[in-house]
SEVO-637943 format. One line per 4 residues: number of its first residue (from 1); their letters; for each residue x, y, z of N, C-alpha, C, O, CB. Coordinates in steps of 0.1 Angstrom, whole numbers, plus 5000, padded with zeros to 4 digits. Each point is the difference from the previous one (the first is absolute). Glycine has a CB too. Example, Ala and Ser with C-alpha at 12.3 -4.5 7.8 and 13.67 -1.06 7.14 Angstrom:
BEGIN
1	as	5132 4943 5078 4991 5012 5000 5009 5012 5000 5010 5000 5007 4971 4988 5005 ~ 5015 5023 4981 5009 5011 5000 4992 5011 5008 5005 5011 5001 5007 4983 4977
This chain:
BEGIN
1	xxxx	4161 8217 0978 5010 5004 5010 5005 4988 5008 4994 4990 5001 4996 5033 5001 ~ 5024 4979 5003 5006 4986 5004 5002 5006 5015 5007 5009 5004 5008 4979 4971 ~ 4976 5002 5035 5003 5004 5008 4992 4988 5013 4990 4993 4998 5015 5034 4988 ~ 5001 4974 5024 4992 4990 5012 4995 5006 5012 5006 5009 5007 5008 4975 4986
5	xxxx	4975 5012 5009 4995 5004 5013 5001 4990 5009 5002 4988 4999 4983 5025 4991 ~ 5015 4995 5022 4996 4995 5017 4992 5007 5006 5005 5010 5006 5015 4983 4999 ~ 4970 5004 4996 4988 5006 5012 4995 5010 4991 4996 4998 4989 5015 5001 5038 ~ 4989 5017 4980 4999 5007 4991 5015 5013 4996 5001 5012 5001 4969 4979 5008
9	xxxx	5043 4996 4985 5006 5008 4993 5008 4993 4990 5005 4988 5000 4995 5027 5019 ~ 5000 4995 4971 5008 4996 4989 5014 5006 4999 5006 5010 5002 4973 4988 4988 ~ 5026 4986 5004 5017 5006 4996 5005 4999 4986 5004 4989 4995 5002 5002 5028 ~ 4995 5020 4970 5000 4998 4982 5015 5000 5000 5009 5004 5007 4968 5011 4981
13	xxxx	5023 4974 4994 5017 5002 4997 4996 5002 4985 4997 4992 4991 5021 4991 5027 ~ 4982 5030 4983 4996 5013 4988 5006 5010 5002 5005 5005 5010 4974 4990 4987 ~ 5022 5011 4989 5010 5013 5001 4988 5011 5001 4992 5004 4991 5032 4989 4993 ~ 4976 5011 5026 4994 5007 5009 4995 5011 4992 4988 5003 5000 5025 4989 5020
17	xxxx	4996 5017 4970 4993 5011 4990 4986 4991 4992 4992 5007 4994 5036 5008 5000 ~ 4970 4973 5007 4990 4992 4994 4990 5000 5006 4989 4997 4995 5024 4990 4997 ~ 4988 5016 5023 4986 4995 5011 4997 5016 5005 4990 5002 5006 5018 4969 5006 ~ 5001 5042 4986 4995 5011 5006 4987 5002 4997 4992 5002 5010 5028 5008 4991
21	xxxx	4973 4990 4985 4985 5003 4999 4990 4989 5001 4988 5004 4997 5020 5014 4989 ~ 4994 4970 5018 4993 4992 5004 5001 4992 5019 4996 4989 5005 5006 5010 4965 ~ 5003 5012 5035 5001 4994 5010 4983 5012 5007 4993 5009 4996 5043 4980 5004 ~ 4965 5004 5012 4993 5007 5014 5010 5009 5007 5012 4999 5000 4975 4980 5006
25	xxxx	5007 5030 4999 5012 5005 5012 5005 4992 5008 4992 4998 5009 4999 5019 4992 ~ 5022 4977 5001 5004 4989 5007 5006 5009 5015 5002 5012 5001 5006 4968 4974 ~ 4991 5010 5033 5003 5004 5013 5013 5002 5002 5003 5008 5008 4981 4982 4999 ~ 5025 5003 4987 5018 5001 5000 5004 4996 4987 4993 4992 4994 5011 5001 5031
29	xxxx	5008 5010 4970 5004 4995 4988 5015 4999 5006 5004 5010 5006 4977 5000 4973 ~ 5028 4977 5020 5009 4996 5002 5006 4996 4981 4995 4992 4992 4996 5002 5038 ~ 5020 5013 4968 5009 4997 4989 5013 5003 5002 5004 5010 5006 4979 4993 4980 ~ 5024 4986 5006 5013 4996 5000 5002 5008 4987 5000 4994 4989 5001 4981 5024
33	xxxx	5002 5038 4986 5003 5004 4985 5012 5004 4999 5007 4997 5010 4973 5010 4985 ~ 5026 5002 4994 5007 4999 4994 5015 5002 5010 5001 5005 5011 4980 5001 4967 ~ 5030 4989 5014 5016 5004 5012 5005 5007 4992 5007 5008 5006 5000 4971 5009 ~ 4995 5023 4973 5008 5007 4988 5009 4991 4998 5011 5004 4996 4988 5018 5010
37	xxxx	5000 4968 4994 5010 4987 4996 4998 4990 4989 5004 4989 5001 4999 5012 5021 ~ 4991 5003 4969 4993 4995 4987 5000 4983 5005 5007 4991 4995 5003 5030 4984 ~ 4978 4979 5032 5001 4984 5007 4984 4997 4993 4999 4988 5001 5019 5014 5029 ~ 4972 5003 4965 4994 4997 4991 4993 5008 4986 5006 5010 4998 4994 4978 5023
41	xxxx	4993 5011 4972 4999 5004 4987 4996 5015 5001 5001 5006 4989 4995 4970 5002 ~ 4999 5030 5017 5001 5012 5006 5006 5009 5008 4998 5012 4999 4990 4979 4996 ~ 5023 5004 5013 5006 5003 5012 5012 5009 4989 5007 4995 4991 4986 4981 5032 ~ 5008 5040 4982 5004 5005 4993 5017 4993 5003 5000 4993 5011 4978 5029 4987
45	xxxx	5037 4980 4994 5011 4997 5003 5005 5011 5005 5011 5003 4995 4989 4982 4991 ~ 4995 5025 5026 5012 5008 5004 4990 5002 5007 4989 5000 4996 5030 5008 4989 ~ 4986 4996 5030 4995 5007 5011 4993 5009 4999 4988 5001 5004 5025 4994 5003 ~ 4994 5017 4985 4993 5016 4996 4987 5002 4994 4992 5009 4999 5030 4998 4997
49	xxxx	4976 4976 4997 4988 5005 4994 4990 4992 5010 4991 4999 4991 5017 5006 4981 ~ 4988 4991 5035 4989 4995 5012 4991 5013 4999 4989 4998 4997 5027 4985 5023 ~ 4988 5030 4984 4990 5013 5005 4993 4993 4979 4989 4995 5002 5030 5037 5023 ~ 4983 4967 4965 4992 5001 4989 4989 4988 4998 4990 5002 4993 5029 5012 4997
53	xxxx	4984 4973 5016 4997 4989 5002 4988 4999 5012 4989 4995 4997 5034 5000 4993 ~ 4980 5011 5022 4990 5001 5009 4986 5014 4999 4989 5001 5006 5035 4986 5009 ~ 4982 5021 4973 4985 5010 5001 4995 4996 4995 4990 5003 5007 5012 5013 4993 ~ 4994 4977 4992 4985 4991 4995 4996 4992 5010 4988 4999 5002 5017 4999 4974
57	xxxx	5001 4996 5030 4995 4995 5011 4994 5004 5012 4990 4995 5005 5022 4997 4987 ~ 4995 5020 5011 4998 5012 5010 4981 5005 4996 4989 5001 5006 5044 5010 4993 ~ 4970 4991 4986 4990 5008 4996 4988 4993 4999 4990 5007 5004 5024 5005 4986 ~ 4984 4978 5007 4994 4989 4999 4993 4994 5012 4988 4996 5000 5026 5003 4984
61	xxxx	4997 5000 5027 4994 4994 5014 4993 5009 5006 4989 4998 5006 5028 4989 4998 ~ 4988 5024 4995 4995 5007 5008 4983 5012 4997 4993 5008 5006 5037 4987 5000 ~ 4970 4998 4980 4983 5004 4999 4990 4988 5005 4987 4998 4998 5018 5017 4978 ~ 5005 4975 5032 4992 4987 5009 4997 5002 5009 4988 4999 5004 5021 4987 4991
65	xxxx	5001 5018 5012 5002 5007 5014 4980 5000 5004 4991 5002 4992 5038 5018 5002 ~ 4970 4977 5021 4989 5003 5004 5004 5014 5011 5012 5002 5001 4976 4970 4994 ~ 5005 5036 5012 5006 5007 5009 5009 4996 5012 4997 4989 5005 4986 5022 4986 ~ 5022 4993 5012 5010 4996 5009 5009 4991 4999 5007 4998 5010 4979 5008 5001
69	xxxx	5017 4987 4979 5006 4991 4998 5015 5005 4993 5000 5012 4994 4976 4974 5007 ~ 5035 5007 4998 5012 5003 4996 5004 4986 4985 4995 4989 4998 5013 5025 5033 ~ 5004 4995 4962 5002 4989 4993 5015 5002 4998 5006 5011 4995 4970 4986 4994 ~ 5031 4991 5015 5014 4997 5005 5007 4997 4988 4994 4992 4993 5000 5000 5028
73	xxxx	5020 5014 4974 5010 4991 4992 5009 4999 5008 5002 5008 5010 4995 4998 4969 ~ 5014 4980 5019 5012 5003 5006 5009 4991 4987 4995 4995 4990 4997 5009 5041 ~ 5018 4996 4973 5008 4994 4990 5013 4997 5009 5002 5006 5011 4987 5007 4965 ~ 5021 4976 5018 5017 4998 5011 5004 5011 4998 5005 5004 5011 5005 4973 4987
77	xxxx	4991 5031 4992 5010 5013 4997 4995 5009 5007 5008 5009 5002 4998 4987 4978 ~ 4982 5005 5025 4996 5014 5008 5003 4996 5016 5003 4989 5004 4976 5018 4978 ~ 5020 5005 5025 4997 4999 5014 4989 4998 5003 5000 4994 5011 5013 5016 4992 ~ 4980 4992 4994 4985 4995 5005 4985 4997 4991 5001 4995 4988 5009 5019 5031
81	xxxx	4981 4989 4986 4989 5003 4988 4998 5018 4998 5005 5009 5007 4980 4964 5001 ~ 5007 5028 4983 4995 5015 4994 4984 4993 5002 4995 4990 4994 5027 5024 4985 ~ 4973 4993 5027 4987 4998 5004 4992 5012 4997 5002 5011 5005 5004 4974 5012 ~ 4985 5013 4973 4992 5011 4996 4986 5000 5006 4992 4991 4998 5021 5009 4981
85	xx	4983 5011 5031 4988 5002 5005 4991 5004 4989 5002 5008 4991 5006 4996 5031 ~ 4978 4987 4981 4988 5008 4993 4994 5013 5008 4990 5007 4995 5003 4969 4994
């Protein structure tokens, strides 16, 4: 895994569907994902498809989830984030 630490946190530059079954329950997950702007080798080319791009992610993160905790998307094209409670 490609990634650097400080103290006790790590910051990976991995495609994240790669680290869901080897991670810990992390305390926050911050990602820059997809815009629908085919701006990298995944990033779907059209807006409409982001809802098909982010459920594996959704689905994925959120069997991390510890209790109480939230897990954030946002993107420029949205108004805000979709925050899924555990």
């Amino acid at each position: 895994m490609n990634y650097k630490e400080f103290e006790n946190t790590k910051i990976y530059n991995e495609n994240v569907l790669d680290l869901y079954d080897d991670w810990e329950s992390p305390t926050v997950i911050i990602s820059d994902g997809a815009y629908g702007v085919n701006g990298f080798p995944t990033d779907p080319n059209n807006v409409s498809k982001l809802t098909n791009w982010y459920e594996e992610h959704i689905k994925n993160g959120a069997k991390m989830l510890l209790p109480k905790q939230h897990y954030g998307f946002g993107t420029q094209k949205s108004d805000g984030l979709l925050f899924i409670p555990y």
